[in-house]
N, C-alpha and C positions, 0 to 999 in steps of 0.2 A: 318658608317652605315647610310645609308640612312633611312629616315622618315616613309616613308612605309614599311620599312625592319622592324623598330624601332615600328612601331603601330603592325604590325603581330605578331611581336616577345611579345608582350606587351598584346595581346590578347590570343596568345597559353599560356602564362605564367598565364591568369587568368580562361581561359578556365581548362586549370591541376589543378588549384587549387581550382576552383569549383568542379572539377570530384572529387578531392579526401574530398573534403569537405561531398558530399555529399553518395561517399563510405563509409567513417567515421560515418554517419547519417544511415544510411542502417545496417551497423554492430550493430551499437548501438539498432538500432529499431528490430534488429532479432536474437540478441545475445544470446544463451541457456548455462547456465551452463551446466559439465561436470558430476558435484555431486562426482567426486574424490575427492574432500574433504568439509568440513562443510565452506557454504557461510555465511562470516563475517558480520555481521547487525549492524548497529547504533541506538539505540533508544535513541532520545535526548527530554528531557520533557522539554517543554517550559510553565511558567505561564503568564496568562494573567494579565498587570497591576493592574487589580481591582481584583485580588486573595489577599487575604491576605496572602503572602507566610513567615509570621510570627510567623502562627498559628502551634502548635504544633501537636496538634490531625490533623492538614492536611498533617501536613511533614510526620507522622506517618504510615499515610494511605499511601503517595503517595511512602515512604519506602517499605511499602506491594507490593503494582505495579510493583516495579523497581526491588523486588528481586529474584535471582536465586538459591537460597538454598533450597525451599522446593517448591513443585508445587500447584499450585492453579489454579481454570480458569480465574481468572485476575489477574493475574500478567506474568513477562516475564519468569520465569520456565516453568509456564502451556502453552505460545505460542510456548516455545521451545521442550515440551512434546509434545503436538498438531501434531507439525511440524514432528517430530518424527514419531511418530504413524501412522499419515498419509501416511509418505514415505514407511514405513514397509509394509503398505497394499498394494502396490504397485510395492515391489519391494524385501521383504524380509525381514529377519534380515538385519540389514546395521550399520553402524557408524553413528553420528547427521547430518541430514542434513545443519545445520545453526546452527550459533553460533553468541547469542547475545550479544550485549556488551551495559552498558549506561551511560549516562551523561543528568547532572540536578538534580532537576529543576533548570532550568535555569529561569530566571525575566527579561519580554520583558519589553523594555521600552514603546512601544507604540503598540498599537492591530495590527493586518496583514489588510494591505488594502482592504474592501469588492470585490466583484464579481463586475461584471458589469450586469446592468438589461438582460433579456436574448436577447430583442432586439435589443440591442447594436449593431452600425458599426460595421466592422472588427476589423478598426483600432485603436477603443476605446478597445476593446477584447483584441487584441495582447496588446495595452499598459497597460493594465492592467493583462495582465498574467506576464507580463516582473516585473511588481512593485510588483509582489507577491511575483515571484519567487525570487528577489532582497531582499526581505524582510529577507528570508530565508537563502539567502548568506551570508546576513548581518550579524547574527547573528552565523554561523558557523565561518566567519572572529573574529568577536568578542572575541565567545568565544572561540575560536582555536579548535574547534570541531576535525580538521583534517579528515575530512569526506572523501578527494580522498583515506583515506588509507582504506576503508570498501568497500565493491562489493555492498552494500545499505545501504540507509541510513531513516530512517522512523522518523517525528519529531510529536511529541504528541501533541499537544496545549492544554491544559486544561483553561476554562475556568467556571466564577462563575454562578452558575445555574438561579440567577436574572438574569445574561446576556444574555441567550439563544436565547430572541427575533432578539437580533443584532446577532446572529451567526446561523440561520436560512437556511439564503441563502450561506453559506460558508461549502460547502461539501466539505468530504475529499476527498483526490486527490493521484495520481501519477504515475511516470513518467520511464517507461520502458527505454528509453533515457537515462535520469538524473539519474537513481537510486535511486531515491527520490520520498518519500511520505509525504504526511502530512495529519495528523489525528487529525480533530477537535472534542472534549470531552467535558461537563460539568464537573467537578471535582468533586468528593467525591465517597465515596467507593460502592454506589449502582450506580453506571453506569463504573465502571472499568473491568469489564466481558463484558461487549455490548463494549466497547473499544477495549478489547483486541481481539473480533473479527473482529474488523477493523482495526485493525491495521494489522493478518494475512491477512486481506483481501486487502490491501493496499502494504501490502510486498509483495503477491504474484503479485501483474500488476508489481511491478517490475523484476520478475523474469520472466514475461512472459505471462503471465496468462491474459485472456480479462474476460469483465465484462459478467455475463448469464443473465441480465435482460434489460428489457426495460419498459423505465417507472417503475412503480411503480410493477409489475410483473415478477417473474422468468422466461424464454424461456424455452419452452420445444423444445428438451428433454436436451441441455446440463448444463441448471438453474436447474432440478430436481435433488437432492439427488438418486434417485431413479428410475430410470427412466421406469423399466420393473418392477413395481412394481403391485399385480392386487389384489384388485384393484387400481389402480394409484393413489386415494386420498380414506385418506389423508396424504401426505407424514409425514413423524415423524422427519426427520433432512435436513438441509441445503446444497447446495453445495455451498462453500466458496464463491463464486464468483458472486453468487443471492443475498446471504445474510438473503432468506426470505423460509417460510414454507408453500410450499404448500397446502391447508386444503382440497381446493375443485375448478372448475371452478371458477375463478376470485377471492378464496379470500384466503389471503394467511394472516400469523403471521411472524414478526419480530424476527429474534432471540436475543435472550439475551446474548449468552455466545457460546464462544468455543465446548463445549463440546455437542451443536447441530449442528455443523457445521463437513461437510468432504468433500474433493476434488475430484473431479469427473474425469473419463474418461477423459472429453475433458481439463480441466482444469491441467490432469496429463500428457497428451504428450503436454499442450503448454510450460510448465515449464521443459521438457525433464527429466520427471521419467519414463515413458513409450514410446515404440515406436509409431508412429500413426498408427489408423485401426485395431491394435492386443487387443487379453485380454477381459475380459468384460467389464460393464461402472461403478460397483462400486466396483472395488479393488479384490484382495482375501481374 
């Protein structure tokens, strides 16, 4: 084989393998469940080193969060009720949509690498997305999470409510891609309902679902719970994916809990409960 043969041949072979790389990337960025059977979840609670994860009355609590025997709106029954309930507006009677599974608390040995300031290079960004994400591996390596075996995986971070000022700029996140979310928390039992709606909120971008707000404001019309609503304010619940409660031009409430929250129109054909353009915009 001659040298030119040999670079051509060299180039088609990295040329396919780009193509399929980035086919691979496409799939993954447009991937919709079938909802034939209940999507398998990870929820892995991670605590923050300066938790005292020795403390009784917090294992206690954080036993209330993790369990599936009786439903509450913070804990992972009430997300899996939620989830429920939701799809039924949408779509009927039906069997669960998702089915939770969890593991933890788990005890980081060192806190997750901050953000980068917003005006940060690119390349400072990329590097610091890459040392997060890495973080997170780390810790699935570790503790043998086996996380490629769940269709997502959403990881809690709890932290101590002194520590809030340094967890500020560390929003939760996640990744339609990856499958993976992470949900940053204060610990204890009065912020485990505003949790658990972020964590819904954080499962759903991985199934599919984009975020309704900008800035600090829901978008109308697919951020309103309500959209044909008249008068239009002041709306009374959330659509999942704003997070926030309409009251009136520009001012809106924070929800606290699941049970102000429900999935809208647009956020139900991106998860493929519903077809696009059919049905109304809040369920039946």
């Amino acid at each position: 084989m001659t040298l030119r043969r040999y670079r051509q041949g060299a180039l088609f072979a990295l040329l396919i393998g780009v193509s399929a790389w980035g086919l691979a990337m496409w799939r993954a960025d447009n991937h919709v469940f079938a909802w034939d059977r209940p999507v398998s979840v990870l929820i892995a609670v991670v605590l923050d080193p300066r938790v005292d994860h020795d403390d009784d009355v917090l294992r206690g609590f954080l036993t209330r969060f993790l369990s599936k025997s009786v439903s509450h709106r913070e804990n992972l029954a009430g997300i899996e009720f939620w989830f429920q309930r939701e799809h039924e507006r949408w779509t009927g009677p039906s069997p669960p949509p998702i089915a939770l599974s969890s593991r933890g608390p788990i005890a980081a040995t060192e806190p997750p690498p901050l953000p980068p300031p917003p005006d940060a290079p690119f390349l400072e960004r990329w590097r610091s997305t890459r040392q997060f994400l890495q973080y997170f591996e780390t810790i699935d390596q570790r503790e043998n999470l086996a996380r490629r075996g769940y269709d997502a995986t959403i990881v809690v971070y709890f932290y101590d409510e002194a520590d809030a000022p340094r967890y500020t700029g560390q929003h939760s996140v996640a990744s339609r891609r990856d499958r993976l979310g992470v949900v940053f928390s204060a610990v204890g039992p009065r912020h485990f309902a505003r949790c658990a709606a972020v964590v819904a909120h954080e499962l759903c971008h991985t199934l599919g679902a984009s975020d309704k707000y900008e800035g600090q404001r829901c978008t109308f019309p697919d951020g309103f719970a309500d959209p044909h609503r008249e008068p239009l304010y002041p709306q009374d619940r959330a659509e999942i994916m704003g997070l926030g409660i309409p009251l009136g031009p520009g001012v809106e409430r924070r929800v606290e809990g699941l049970d102000e929250c429900v999935v809208g129109r647009k956020t139900a054909e991106e998860v493929g409960w519903v077809a696009a353009g059919g049905g109304n915009s809040s369920g039946s």
